[in-house]
Each structure stands twice: as C-alpha cells, then as structure tokens.
C-alpha positions in Angstrom: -2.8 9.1 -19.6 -0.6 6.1 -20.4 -1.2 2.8 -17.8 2.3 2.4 -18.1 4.3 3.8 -14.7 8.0 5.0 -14.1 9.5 4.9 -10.3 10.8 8.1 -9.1 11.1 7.3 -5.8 10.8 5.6 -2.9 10.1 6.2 1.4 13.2 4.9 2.8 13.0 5.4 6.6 10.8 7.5 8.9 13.2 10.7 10.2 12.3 12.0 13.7 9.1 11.8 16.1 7.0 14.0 14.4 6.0 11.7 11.3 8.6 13.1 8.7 9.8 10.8 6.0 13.1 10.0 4.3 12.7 9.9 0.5 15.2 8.7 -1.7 14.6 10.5 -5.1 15.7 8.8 -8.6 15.4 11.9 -10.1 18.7 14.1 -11.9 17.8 17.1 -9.2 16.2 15.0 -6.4 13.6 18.1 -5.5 12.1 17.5 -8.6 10.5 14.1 -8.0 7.7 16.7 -7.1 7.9 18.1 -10.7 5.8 15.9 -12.4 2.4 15.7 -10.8 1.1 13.5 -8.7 2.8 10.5 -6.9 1.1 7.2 -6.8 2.4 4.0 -4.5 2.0 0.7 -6.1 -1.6 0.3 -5.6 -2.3 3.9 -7.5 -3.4 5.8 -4.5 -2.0 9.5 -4.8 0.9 9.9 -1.7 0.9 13.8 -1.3 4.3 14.7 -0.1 5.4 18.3 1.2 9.1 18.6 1.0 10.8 20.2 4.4 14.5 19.4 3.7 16.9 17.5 2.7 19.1 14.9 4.7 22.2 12.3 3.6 21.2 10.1 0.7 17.7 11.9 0.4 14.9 14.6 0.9 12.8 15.2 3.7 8.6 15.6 3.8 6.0 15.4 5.7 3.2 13.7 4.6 -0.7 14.9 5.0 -2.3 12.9 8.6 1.2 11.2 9.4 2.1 13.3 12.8 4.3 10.6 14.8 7.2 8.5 14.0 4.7 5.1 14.0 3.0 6.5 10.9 5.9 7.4 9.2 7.4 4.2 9.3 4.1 2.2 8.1 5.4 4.3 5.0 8.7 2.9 4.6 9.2 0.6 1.2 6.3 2.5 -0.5 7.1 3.0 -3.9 6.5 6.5 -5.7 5.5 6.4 -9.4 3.8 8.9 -11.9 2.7 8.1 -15.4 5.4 7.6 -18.1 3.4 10.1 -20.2 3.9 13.1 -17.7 7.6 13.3 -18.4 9.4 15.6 -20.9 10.5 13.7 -24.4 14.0 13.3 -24.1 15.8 15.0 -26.7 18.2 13.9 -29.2 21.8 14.2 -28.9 24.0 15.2 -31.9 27.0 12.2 -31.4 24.6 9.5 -32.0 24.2 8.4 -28.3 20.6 8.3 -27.0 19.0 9.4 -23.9 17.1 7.1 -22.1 14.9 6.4 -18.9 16.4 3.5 -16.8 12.6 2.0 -17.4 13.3 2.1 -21.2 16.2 -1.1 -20.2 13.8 -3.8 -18.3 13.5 -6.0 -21.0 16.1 -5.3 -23.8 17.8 -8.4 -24.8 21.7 -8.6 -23.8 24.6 -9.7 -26.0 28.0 -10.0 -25.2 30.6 -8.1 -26.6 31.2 -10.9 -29.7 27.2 -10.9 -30.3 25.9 -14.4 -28.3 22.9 -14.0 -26.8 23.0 -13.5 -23.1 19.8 -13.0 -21.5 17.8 -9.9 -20.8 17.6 -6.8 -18.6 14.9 -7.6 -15.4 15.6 -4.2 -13.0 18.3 -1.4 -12.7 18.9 -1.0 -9.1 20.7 2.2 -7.1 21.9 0.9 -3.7 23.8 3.8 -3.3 27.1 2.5 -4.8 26.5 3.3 -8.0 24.1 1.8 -10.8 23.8 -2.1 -11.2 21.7 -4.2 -14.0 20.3 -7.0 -12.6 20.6 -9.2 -15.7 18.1 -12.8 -16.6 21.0 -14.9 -18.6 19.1 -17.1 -20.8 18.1 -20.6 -19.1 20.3 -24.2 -19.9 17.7 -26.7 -21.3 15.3 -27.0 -17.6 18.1 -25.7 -15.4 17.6 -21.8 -14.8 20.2 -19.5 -14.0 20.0 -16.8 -11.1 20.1 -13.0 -12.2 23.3 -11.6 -11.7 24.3 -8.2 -11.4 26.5 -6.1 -13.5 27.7 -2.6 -12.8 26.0 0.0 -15.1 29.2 1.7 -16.3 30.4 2.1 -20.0 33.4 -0.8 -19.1 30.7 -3.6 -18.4 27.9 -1.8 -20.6 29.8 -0.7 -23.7 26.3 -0.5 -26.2 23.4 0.4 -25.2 20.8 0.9 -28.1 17.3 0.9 -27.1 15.9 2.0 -30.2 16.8 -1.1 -31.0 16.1 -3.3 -28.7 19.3 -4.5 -27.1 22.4 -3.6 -24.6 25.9 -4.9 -25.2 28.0 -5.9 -22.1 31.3 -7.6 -21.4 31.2 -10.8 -20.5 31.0 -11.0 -16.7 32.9 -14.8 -16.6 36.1 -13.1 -18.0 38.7 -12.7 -15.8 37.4 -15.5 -13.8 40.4 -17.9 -12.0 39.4 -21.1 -10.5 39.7 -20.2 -6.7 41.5 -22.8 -4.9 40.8 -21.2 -2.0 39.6 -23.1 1.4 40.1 -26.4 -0.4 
C-alpha cells in the first residue's frame, strides 16, 4: 500500500435528527466513493459509511454509533481519503491527451501561454461552480504573492501535461482595465 492518499470526499452537513450525513463525493459516479475500499479521515482512522440516499449536491449515509443530529455534525469537514494505489490505472487515450487525477496537478509548475514561468499548482478546489486551480505565482524578491484562482476550463488551462511536469494557462492579468471606479 502506497503512504500517498487521494480525497474522494468529504462530510458536508449533518441531514436530519437521526445522525445521517451529507457527503459530497469527488468521484465520476458519486456512489462510487464506496468503490474503492476503505475511507480514512485525515488522521487515518477508517470512517465506515452506509449509503441511504442521495440528496442535492450529495449522497446520504449513515455512519456506524452516530444516531442523532449532534453526532452527525461533529462529522462535518472530515475529509475522506483512500490510498492512491487502490484506484484503477487510468488508461491511455488515442488523441494524445492524458487522463489524470486532479491530485496528479498539486505541484506541477505553471507557464503562461508564451512560456514564462508563473508559479505552481497548490489545490484544485470544487465549490460547486465548477473546477478552480488555486495557483502559487512565483514570489518578487521577499515580497510573496497570494494564490489566486483560476477556472479549470480548457480557455484558462489550454496545456495540461503532467507527464511532464507542467500546466499551461492564460494569463489571468489580461484583459485587466485600470478601474477608476469609487475614486
């Protein structure tokens, strides 16, 4: 078994009185974020889940000694991972694009579209509006830069090569106006 660990999921809110939880799955079929053995929160502890339904944005379960709302919501925020190693290869495609994991993009280096070095990638976040990079632009001498965010779309994100080691985006200053606004 690998040490390294891929997110799958995560306990969102508690749903009802009688201790069920409201998972939000980053899986391609949400019910399958049961598919791959055994989910472990942050600290590795195995968090047995029973699915019971579904409900908007996410699954329902009920989770083993959890029988009132209280309990359920001293769940919310715990993180659901499984070991990279239990998930299937992904295969290759014939037009030259590559699958990926969204883990396989913390880290890559980022380039702008004419090739200057940008930064890296630190987390892919889903809060429900679609896909976002949050992205580490490289620092100015002592002065460091805030992430920013960047939609994960093929407009903003034209390259993405992970075999490689890097991800291409347009650069997010174009476009810009000064904004005389309030002034």
């Amino acid at each position: 078994m690998s040490d390294e660990r891929l997110l799958l999921g995560d306990i969102v809110a508690a749903h009802g009185i009688k201790g069920l939880v409201k998972i939000r799955s980053f899986t391609e079929k949400p019910e399958d974020i049961l598919a791959y053995g055994a989910l472990r929160n942050e600290a590795g502890k195995v968090v047995e889940l029973s699915l019971r339904g579904s409900a908007k944005g996410g699954l329902l379960a009920a989770v083993p000694g959890v029988n009132d709302r209280n309990g359920a919501e001293a769940l919310r925020g715990t993180k659901l991972y499984v070991p990279r190693d239990v998930l299937p290869e992904l295969p290759e495609k014939l037009d030259g694009e590559e699958d990926f994991y969204y883990a396989d993009l913390v880290g890559l280096a980022v380039e702008l579209t004419d090739g200057t070095a940008f930064g890296s990638v630190k987390a892919v976040h889903d809060f429900g509006a679609g896909d976002l990079l949050e992205l580490q632009p490289l620092g100015l001498g002592d002065r460091l830069i805030e992430t920013i965010m960047v939609p994960f779309n093929r407009d903003a994100v034209p390259v993405v090569d992970v075999a490689n080691g890097r991800l291409v985006i347009t650069d997010p200053t174009e476009g810009e106006e000064d904004d005389d606004r309030g002034k």
